[in-house]
C-alpha positions as CSV (number, residue, x, y, z in Angstrom):
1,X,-15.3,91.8,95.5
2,X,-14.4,89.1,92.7
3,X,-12.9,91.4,90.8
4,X,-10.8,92.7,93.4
5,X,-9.7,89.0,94.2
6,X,-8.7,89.0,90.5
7,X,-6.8,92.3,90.8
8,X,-5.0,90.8,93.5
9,X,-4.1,87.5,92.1
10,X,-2.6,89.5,89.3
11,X,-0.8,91.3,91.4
12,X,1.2,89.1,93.3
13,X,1.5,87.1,89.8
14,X,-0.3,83.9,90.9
15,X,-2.2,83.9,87.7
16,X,0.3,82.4,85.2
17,X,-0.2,81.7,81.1
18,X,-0.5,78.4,80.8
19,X,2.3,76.7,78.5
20,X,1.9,75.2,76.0
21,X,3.9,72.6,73.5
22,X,3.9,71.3,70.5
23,X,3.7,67.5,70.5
24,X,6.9,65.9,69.2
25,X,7.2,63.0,66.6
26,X,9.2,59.9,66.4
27,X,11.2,60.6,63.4
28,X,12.3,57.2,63.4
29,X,9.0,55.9,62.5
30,X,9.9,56.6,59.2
31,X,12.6,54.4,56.7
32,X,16.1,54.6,56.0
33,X,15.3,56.7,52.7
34,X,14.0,59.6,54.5
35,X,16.2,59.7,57.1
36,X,18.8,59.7,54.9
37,X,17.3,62.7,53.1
38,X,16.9,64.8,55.7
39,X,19.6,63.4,58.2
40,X,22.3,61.9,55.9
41,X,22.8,58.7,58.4
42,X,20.2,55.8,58.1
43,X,18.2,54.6,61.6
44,X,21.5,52.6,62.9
45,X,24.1,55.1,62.9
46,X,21.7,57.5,64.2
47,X,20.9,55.3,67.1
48,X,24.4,54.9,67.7
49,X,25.0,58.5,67.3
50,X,22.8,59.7,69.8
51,X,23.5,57.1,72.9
52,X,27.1,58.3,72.2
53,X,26.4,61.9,72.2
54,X,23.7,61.6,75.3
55,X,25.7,62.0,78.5
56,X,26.7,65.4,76.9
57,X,23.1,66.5,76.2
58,X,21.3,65.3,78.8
59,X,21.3,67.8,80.6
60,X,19.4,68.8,84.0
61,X,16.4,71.1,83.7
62,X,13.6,72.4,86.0
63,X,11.3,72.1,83.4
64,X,9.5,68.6,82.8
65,X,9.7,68.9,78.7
66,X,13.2,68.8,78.1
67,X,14.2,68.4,74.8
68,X,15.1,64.4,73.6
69,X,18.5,63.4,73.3
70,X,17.4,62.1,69.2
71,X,15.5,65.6,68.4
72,X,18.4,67.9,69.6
73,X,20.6,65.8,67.6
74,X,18.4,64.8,64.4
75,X,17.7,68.6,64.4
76,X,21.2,69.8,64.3
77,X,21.9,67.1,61.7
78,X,19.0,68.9,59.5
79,X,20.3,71.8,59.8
80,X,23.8,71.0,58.9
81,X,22.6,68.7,55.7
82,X,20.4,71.8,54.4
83,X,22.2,74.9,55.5
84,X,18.6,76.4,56.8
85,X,15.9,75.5,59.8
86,X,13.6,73.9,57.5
87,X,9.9,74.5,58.1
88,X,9.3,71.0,57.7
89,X,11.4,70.0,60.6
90,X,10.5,73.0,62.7
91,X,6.5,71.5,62.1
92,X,7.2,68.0,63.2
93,X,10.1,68.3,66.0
94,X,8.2,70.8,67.5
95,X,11.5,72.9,68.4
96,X,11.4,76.6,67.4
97,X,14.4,78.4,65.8
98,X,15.7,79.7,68.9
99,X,15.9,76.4,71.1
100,X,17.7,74.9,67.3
101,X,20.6,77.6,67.8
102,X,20.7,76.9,71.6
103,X,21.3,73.3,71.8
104,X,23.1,73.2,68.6
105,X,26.0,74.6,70.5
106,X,25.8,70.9,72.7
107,X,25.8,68.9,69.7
108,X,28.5,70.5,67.4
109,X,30.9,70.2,70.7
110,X,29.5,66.0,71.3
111,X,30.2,65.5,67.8
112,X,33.8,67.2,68.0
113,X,35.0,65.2,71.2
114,X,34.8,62.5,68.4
115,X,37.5,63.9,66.1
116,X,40.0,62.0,67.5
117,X,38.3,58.7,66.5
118,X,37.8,60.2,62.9
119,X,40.3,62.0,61.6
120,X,43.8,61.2,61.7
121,X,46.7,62.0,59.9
122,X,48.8,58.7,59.0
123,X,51.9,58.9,60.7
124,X,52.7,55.4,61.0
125,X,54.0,53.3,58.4
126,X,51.3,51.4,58.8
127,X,49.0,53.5,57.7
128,X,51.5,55.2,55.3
129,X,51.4,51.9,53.5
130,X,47.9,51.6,52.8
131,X,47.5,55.0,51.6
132,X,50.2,55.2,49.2
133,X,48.7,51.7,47.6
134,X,45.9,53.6,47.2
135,X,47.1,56.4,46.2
136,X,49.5,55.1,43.5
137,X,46.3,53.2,41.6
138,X,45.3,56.3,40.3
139,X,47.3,57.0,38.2
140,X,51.1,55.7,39.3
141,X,52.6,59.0,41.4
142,X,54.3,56.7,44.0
143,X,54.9,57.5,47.9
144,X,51.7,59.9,48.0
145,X,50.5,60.0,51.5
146,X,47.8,62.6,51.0
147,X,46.2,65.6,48.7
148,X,45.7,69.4,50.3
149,X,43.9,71.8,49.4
150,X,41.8,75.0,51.0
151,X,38.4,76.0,50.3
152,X,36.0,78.7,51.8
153,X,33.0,78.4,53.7
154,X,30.7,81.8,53.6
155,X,29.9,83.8,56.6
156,X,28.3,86.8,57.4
157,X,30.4,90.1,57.7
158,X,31.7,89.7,61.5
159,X,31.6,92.8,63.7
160,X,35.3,92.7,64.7
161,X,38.2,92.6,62.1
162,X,36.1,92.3,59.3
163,X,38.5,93.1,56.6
164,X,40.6,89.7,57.5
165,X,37.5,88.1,56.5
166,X,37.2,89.1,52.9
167,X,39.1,86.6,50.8
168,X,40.0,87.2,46.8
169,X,36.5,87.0,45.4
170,X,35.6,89.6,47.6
171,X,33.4,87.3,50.1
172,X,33.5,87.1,54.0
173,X,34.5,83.5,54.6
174,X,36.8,81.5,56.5
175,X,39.7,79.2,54.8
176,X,39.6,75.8,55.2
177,X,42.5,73.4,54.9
178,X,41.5,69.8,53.8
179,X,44.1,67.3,53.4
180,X,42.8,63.1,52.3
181,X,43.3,60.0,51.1
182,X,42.0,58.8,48.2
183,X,39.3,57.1,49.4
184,X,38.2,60.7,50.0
185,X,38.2,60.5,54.0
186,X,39.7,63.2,55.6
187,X,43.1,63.0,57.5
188,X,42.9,66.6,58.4
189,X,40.7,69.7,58.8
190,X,42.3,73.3,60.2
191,X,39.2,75.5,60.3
192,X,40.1,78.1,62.2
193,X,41.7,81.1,59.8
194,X,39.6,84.3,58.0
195,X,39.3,84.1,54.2
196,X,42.1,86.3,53.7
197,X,44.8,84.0,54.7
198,X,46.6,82.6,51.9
199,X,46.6,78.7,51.9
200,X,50.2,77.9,52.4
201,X,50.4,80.2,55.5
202,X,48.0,77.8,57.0
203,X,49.7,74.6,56.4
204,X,52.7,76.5,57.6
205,X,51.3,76.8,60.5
206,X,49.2,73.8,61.1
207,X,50.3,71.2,63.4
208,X,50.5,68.3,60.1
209,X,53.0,71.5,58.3
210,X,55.3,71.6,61.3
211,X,55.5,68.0,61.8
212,X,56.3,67.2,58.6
213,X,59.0,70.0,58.5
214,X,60.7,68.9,61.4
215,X,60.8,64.7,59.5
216,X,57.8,63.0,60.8
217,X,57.5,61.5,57.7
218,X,60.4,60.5,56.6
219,X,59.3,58.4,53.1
220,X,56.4,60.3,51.8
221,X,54.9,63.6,50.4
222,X,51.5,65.7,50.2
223,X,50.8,66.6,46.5
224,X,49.6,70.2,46.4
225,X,48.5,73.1,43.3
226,X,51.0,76.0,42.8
227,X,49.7,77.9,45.9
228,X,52.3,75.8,47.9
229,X,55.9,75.9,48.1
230,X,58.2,73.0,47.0
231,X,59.1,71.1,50.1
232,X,61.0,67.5,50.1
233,X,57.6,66.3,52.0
234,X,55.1,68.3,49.6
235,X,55.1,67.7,46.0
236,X,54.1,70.9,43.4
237,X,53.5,70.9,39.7
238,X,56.5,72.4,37.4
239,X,55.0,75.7,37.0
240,X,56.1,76.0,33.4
241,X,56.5,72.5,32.0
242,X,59.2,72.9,29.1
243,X,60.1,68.6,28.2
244,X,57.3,65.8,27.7
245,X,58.6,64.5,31.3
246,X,57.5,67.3,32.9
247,X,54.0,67.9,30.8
248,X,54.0,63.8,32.1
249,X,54.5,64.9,35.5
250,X,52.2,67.5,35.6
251,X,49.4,65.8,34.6
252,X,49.7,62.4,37.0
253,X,50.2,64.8,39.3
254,X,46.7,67.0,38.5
255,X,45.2,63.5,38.5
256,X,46.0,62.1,41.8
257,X,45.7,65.4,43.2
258,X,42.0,66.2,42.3
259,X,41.0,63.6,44.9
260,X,41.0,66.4,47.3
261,X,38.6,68.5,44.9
262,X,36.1,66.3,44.8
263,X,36.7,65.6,48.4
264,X,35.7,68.9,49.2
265,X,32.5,68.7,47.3
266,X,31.4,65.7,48.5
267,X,31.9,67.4,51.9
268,X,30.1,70.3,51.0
269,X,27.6,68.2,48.7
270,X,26.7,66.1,52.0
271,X,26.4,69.1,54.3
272,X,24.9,71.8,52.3
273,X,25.7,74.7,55.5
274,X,29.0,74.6,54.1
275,X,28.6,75.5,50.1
276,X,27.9,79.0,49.1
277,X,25.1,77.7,47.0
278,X,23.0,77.5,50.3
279,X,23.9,81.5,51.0
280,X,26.1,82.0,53.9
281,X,26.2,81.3,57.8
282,X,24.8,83.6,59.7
283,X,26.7,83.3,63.3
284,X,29.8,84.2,64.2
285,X,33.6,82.9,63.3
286,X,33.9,81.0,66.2
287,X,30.6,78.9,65.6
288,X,31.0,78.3,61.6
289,X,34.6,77.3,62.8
290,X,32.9,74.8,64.9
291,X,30.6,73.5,62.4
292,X,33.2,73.2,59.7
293,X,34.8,70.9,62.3
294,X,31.7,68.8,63.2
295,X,30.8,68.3,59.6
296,X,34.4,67.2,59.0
297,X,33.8,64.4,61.7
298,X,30.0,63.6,60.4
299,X,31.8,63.0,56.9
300,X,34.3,60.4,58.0
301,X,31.2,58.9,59.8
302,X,29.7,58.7,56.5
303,X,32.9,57.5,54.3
304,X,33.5,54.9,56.8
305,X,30.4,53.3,56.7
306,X,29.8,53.6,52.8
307,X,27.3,55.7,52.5
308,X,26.3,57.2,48.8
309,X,25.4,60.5,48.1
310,X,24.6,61.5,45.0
311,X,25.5,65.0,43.6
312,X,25.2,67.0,40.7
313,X,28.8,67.0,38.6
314,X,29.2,71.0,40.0
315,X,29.0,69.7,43.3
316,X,31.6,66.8,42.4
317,X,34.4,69.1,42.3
318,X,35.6,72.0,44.1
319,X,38.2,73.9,42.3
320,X,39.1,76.9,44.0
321,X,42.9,77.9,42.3
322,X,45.3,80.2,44.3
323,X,46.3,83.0,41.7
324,X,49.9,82.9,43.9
325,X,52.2,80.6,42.2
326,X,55.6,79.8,43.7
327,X,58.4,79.9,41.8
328,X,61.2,77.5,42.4
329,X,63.4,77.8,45.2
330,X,66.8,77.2,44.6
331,X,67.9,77.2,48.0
332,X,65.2,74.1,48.5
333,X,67.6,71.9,46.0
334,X,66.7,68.4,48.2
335,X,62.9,69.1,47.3
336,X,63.7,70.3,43.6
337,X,66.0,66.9,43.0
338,X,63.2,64.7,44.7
339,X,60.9,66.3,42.0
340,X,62.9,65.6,39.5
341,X,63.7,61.9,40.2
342,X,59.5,61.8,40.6
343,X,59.1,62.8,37.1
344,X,62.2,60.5,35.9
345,X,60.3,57.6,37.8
346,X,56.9,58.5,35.8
């Protein structure tokens, strides 16, 4: 008769498995050393972080173990420094793989609402001001209001339109336009095109390339490589530097310019998803798109508040050169002249 009771229970499913879970720990036991290691904030910016971040994430659940505001978001944070769902991280949070990769979604979209705060482009005179001070201690190139460049961030081969996703070196990735200041904060991020798409097609159409066309800025200019076209706001090299001016030119020019470069791979340094060196990401355009953005905003985080990273000297720079060079355009003669009285002025 017991074991037809049993039967029974089973039946009608009133015998359950009981759950179990994995006990999580305070990561903020520990000091601002490993936090910054694993987390790339220290205790107080985390803190601050995740209160900001919590109405998003705190979300309602019928379960009674919901997931912690500061794991979901320490978590993502780990994953985005390192590029992979460490083992050690897994052990101690007590979060498997596939609750990371379903409230990551929550955090990359917290930490975006918070792009507006971060990044802007400086298109007040204000802010035009400081930058060109900056700007012109380099090395002297005067009325320089930010550096662009593109670089690529690795994906996996997506299941539609794949070919648009294979840039020059033969690589699924997705183009990245970066534009700064020379403090190395970003002023803008488009992360949103397949590898494919050549650089100046995406400043063309990026909201900072049609704002400047149409005068926004009416005393000031982006200093970009050869894979740009001249434009009265966006400065090239002479592509074939003939006088000592223009050997003079070109190489204040390179100088101020390479900000950007090692803007990238401090970016890239500081959230190791990002560089190829860590393989590539395995989710979808969409998502990497999303991350790219996120870790644009956790930079800024980190430039404004001064924190170090220390990287090896192939991580300090980013060169990625566009084979396309433009040759002058003689119909652009304001943006040729403007060049020219650049160099003069050098």
């Amino acid at each position: 008769m017991a074991f037809l009771a049993l039967l029974e229970d089973l039946a009608s499913r009133q015998i359950r498995r009981q759950r179990i879970f994995r006990d999580h720990e305070d990561f903020f036991a520990n000091n601002d050393d490993w936090l910054m290691s694993r987390f790339r904030f220290p205790r107080a910016i985390l803190l601050t972080l995740c209160a900001e971040l919590g109405p998003d994430l705190e979300r309602p659940t019928l379960r009674n173990r919901a997931i912690p505001v500061h794991l979901q978001v320490l978590t993502t944070l780990g994953f985005l420094a390192t590029g992979c769902f460490q083992r050690e991280l897994a052990d101690r949070s007590g979060i498997s793989q596939p609750s990371l990769s379903s409230m990551m979604s929550g955090v990359l979209s917290g930490i975006i609402k918070l792009t507006g705060r971060y990044i802007r482009f400086p298109y007040t005179l204000s802010e035009e001001a400081d930058i060109k001070v900056q700007f012109a201690a380099v090395a002297g190139f005067p009325n320089v209001i930010g550096a662009i460049d593109c670089t690529h961030v690795a994906i996996r081969a997506p299941s539609q339109n794949e070919a648009a996703f294979i840039n020059r070196k033969q690589i699924h990735s997705i183009n990245v336009q970066v534009i700064c200041d020379a403090t190395m904060t970003l002023t803008n991020v488009v992360a949103r095109w397949p590898g494919s798409t050549h650089d100046s097609f995406i400043l063309r159409n990026s909201s900072v390339g049609t704002r400047l066309e149409n005068g926004a800025v009416r005393d000031g200019w982006l200093l970009g490589d050869s894979g740009y076209p001249l434009k009265r706001w966006l400065l090239t090299p002479f592509p074939n530097p003939q006088s000592t001016e223009e050997r003079r030119y070109n190489d204040v020019h390179t100088l101020t310019r390479s900000v950007v470069e090692r803007t990238i791979g401090l970016l890239k340094g500081r959230w190791r998803c990002l560089d190829a060196s860590g393989g590539r990401l395995l989710y979808n355009p969409e998502k990497v798109c999303r991350i790219v953005r996120a870790c644009a905003v956790l930079h800024n985080m980190a430039q404004q508040n001064g924190l170090p990273l220390i990287m090896t000297d192939q991580q300090a720079n980013d060169p990625e050169p566009d084979p396309h060079v433009y040759p002058p355009d003689a119909r652009n003669i304001q943006a040729v002249r403007l060049r020219e009285d650049v160099m003069r002025r050098l």
